[in-house]
C-alpha positions as CSV (number, residue, x, y, z in Angstrom):
1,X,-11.6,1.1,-26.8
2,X,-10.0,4.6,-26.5
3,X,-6.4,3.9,-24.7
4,X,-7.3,7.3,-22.7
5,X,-9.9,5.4,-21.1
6,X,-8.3,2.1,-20.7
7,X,-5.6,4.1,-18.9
8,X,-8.4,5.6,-16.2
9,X,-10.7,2.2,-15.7
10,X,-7.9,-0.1,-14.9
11,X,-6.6,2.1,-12.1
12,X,-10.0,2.1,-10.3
13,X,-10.8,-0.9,-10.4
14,X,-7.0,-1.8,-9.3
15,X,-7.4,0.4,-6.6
16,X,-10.8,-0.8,-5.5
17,X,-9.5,-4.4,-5.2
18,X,-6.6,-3.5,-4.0
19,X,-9.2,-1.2,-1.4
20,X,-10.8,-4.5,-0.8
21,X,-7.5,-7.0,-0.7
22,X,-6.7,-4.6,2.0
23,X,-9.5,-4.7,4.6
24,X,-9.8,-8.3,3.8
25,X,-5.9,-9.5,4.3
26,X,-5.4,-6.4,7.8
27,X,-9.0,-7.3,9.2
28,X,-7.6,-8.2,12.7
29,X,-4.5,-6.8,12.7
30,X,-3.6,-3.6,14.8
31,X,-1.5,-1.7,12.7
32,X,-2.4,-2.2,9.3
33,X,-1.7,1.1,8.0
34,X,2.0,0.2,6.4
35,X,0.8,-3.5,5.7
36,X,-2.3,-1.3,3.4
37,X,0.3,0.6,1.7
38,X,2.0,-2.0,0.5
39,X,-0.9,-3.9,-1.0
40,X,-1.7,-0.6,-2.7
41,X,1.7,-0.5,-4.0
42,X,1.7,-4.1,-5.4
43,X,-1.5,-3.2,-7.1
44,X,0.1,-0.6,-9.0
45,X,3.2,-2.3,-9.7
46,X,0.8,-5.0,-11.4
47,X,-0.6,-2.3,-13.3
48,X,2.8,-2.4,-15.2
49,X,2.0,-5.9,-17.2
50,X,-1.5,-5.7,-17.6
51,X,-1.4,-2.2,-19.6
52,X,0.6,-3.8,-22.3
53,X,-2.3,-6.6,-22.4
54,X,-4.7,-4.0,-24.0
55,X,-2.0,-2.6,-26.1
56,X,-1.2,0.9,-24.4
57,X,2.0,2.3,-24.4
58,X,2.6,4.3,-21.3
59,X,4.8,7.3,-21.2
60,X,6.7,7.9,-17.8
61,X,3.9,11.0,-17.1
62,X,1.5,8.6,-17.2
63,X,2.6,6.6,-14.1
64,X,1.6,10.0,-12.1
65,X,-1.8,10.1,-12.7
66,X,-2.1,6.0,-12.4
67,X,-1.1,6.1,-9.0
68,X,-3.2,8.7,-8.4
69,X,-6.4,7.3,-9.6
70,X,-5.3,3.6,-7.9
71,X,-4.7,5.5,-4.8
72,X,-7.4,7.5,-4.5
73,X,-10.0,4.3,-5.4
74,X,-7.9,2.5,-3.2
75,X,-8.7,5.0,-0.3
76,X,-11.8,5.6,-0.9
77,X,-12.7,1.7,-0.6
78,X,-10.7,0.2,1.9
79,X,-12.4,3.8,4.3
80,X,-16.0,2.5,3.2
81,X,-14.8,-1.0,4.2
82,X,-13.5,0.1,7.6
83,X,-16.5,2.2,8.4
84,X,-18.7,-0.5,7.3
């Protein structure tokens, strides 16, 4: 598989799990904004020793756009999950 791609699947579904992780770990509590953010980042960090599993050698740039893509899937599931 094309490393290109590897390096833009992994971060959605990192960030929809960690979308999901979210809702399912703040369900009841009242501010779960900060406690969110901080699954998301965990997610990411994880990100950092399961790239070299598929052989892809990140550059520092790359780490940008990785977040990006984990925090926008992230978003995007965790706001379906809330308005569900």
């Amino acid at each position: 598989m094309n490393a290109e791609l590897i390096k833009a699947i992994i971060p959605v579904f990192f960030g929809i799990f960690a979308g999901i992780f979210s809702f399912l770990i703040t369900q009841d509590l009242r501010q779960r904004d900060a406690f969110g953010i901080i699954i998301l980042v965990l997610f990411i960090y994880l990100q950092k020793f399961i790239f070299p599993k598929f052989k892809v050698e990140l550059q520092p740039k790359d780490w940008a756009g990785i977040s990006f893509i984990t925090l926008s899937s992230w978003y995007i599931a965790w706001t379906f999950l809330l308005n569900a």
